[in-house]
C-alpha positions in Angstrom: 125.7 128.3 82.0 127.3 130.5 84.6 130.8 132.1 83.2 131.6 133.6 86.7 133.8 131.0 88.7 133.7 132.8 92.1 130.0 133.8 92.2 128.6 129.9 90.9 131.5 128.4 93.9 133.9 127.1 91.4 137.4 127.4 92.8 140.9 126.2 91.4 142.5 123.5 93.6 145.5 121.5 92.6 144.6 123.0 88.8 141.6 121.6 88.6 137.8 123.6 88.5 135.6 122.6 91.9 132.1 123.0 92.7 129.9 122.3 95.6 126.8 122.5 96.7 125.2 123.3 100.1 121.8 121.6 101.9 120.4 121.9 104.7 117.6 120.5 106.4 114.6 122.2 107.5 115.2 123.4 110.2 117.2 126.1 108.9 114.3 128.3 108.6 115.6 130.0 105.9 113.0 132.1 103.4 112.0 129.9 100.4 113.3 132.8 98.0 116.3 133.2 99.7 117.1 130.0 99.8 116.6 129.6 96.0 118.2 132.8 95.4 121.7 131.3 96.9 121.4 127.7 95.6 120.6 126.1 98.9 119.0 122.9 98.6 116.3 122.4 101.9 115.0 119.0 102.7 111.9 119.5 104.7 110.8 118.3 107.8 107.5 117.3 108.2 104.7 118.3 111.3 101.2 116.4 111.9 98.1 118.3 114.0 96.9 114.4 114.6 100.0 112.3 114.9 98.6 110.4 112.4 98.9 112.7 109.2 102.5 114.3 108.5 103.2 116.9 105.8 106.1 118.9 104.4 106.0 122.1 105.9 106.5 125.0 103.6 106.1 122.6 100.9 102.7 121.3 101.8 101.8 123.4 105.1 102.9 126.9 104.9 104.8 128.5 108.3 102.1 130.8 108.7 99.3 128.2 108.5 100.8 126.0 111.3 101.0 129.3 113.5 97.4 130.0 112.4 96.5 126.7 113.7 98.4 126.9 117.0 96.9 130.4 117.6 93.4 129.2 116.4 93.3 125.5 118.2 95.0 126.2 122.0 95.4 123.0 123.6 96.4 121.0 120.7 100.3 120.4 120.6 101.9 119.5 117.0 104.5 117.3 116.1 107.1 117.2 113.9 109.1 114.6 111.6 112.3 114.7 111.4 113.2 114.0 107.1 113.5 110.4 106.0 116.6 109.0 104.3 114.7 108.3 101.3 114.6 112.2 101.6 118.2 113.1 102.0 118.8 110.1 98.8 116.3 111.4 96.9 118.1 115.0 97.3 121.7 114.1 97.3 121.4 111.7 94.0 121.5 114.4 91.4 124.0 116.3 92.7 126.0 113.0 93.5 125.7 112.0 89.8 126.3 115.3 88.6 129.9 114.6 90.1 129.8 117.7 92.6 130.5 117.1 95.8 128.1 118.8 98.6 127.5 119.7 102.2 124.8 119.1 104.3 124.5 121.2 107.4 122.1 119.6 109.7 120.3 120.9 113.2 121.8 119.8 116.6 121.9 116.3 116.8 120.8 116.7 120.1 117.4 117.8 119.0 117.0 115.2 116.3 118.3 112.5 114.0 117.7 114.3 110.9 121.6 114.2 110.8 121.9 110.5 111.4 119.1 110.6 108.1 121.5 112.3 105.8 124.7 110.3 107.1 123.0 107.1 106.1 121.9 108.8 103.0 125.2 109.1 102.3 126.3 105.5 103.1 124.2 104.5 100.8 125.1 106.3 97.9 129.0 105.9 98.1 128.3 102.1 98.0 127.1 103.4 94.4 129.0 106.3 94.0 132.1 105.4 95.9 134.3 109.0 94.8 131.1 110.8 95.9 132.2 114.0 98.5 129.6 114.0 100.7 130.2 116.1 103.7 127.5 115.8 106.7 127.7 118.7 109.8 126.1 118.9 113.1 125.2 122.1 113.0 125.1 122.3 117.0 122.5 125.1 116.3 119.0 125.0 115.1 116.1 127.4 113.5 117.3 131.0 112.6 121.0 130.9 113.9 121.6 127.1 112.2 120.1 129.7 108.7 122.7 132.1 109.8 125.4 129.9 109.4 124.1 128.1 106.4 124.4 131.4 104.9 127.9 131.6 106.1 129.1 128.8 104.0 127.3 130.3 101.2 129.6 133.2 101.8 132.7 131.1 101.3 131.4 129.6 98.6 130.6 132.9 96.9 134.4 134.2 97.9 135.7 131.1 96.2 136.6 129.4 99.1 137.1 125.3 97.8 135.4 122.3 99.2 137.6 121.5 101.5 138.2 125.1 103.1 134.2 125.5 103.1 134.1 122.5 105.7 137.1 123.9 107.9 135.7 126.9 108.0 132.2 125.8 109.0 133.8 123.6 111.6 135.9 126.4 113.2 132.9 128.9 113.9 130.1 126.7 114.7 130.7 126.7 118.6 130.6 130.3 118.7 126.2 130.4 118.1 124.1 131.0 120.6 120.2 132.0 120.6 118.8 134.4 123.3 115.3 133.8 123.5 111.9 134.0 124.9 108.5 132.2 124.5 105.0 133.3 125.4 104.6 131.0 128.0 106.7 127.8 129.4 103.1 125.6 128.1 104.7 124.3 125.3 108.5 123.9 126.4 107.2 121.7 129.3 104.2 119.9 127.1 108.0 118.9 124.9 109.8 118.2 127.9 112.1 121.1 127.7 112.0 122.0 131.2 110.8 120.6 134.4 106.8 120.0 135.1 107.4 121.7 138.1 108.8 125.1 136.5 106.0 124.7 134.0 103.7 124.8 136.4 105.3 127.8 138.6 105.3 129.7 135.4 101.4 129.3 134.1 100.4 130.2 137.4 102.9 133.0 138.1 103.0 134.0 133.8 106.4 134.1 133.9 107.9 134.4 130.6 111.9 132.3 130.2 114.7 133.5 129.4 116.4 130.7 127.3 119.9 130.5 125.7 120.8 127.5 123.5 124.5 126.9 122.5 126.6 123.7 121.3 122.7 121.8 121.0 121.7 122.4 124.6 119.0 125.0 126.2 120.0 126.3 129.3 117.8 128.8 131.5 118.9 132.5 131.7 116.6 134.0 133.8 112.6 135.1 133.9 110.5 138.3 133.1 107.6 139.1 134.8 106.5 140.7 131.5 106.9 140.0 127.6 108.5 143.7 127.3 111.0 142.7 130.3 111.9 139.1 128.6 112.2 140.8 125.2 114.6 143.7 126.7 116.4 140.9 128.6 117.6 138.9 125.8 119.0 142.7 124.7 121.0 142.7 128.2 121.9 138.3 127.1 122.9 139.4 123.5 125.2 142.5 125.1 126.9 140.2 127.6 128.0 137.7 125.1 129.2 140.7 123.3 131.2 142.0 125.7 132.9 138.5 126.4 134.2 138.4 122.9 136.1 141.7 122.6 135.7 141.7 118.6 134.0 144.0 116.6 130.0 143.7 115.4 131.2 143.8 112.4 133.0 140.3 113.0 129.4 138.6 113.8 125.9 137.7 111.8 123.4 138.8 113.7 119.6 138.0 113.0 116.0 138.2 114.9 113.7 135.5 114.7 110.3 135.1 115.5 106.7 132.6 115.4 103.4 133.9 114.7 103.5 137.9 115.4 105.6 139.7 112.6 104.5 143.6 113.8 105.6 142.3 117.2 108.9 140.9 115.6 109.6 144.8 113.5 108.9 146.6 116.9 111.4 144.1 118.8 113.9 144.4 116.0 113.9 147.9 116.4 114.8 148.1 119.8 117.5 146.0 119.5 118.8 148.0 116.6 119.1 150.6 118.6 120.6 149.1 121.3 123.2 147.5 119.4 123.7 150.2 117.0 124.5 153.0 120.0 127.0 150.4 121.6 128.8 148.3 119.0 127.9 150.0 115.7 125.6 147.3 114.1 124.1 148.7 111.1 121.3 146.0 110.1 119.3 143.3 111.6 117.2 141.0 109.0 114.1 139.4 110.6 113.4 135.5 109.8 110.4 133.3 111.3 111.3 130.4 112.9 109.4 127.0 111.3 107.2 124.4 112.4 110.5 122.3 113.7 111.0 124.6 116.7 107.8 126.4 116.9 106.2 122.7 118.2 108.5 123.1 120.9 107.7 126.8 122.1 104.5 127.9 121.1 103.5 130.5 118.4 105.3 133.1 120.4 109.3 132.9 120.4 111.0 135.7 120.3 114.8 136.2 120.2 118.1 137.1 118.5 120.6 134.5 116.7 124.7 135.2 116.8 127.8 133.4 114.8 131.2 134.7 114.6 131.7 134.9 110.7 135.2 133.4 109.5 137.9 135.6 108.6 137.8 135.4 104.4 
């Protein structure tokens, strides 16, 4: 039983006690530990070697065995599923009849209808439960920076921010995320009809390595690098610019690295940028989470890159 009102996200509103509780689908890329440690509930997505044969990742195919696989089988291109609404029932149902209303932050819905899964999850259960509080978000983000902001509405929740003031919250800062990234090579990104055949085909042959920034659900090319040192010091130079543009303090930002298959490479790259950021703005930390089979089918066992949100003012 948990005697702390604040830290377990029970708030007074109108004199009565409030409690909610956060999901979020895979996507997120959020540690299994950490997401236990803060209460998150994470409905999977599933990914398939065959097309044939789907499984949970994490649950039943770890993160590091799909990279494994990509590293170990070139040539073959996963796939991945986005979560059923039997899924998003089967999740939401306790906490529904528990009486405690929740909130489901799910990737861009420009990437996939794992939103449009949970909103007819929830359709479904207010014919049942009709004073359910059910409140389903387009991220407009995905992988690492849609974990960041997760983890941002765990923060209100842990202030004691209510229900209500949770989902305005979320809604006010989500179009300030962006991802500055790179990829190995544009093999997979054009195999997923991310870009052009064209550019895919310029970049094999001339191993040019993307510069890629996604924000508000859309990719949008930022430039090349003749070299994986060059792209990873360019998405420094991306990172900066935004920076600049915003005239706030680090301090008013999460800021997190992500990366696919190559963790030493990821502490090395992390580094740099640490210093980088640390010399100009002041930023003091910068965790390191690996991005999931959901967006690693989509760029290769390679991406590399840095997630930003402006945190809400508590």
């Amino acid at each position: 039983m948990c005697v702390d009102k604040i830290l377990c996200g029970e708030v007074e509103e109108n004199g009565m006690s409030e409690a909610f509780h956060i999901f979020s689908d895979g996507s997120c890329d959020l540690p299994p530990q950490l997401a236990k440690e803060k209460g998150i509930t994470v409905v999977p997505f599933y990914v398939s070697f065959d097309g044939e044969h789907y499984q949970r990742e994490i649950e039943e195919m770890g993160v590091h065995e799909f990279y494994q696989r990509m590293v170990d089988e070139p040539g073959v291109y996963p796939k991945s599923s986005m979560p059923a609404v039997q899924d998003y029932m089967d999740a939401f149902l306790p906490v529904v009849q528990r009486g405690t209303p929740l909130i489901c932050i799910c990737i861009t819905t420009k990437f996939s209808g794992s939103m449009q899964s949970a909103v007819n999850a929830k359709n479904m259960l207010l014919e049942d439960y009709p004073d359910a509080r059910i409140t389903v978000i387009d991220a407009t983000v995905n992988t690492v920076l849609q974990g960041q902001y997760v983890l941002e509405a765990v923060r209100f929740k842990e202030s004691g921010a209510g229900y209500e003031e949770t989902v305005a919250r979320l809604e006010e800062i989500k179009s300030t995320g962006r991802i500055f990234f790179t990829v190995g090579n544009m093999e997979y990104l054009q195999h997923g009809g991310r870009i052009g055949k064209v550019a895919g085909i310029a970049g094999s042959i001339l191993k040019i390595r993307p510069l890629i920034t996604l924000k508000q659900g859309e990719i949008f090319p930022s430039g090349i690098a003749r070299s994986r040192k060059k792209s990873m010091e360019k998405t420094i130079r991306l990172i900066e610019d935004y920076l600049d543009g915003q005239e706030e303090p680090i301090g008013h930002f999460s800021v997190a690295v992500g990366y696919g298959y190559d963790y030493e490479e990821a502490v090395v790259y992390r580094d740099m940028v640490l210093k980088e950021l640390r010399e100009k703005y002041g930023l003091q930390e910068l965790p390191i989470y690996q991005i999931g089979a959901t967006i690693g089918v989509h760029t290769g066992p390679y991406p590399l890159g840095l997630g930003i949100i402006r945190k809400s003012v508590l």
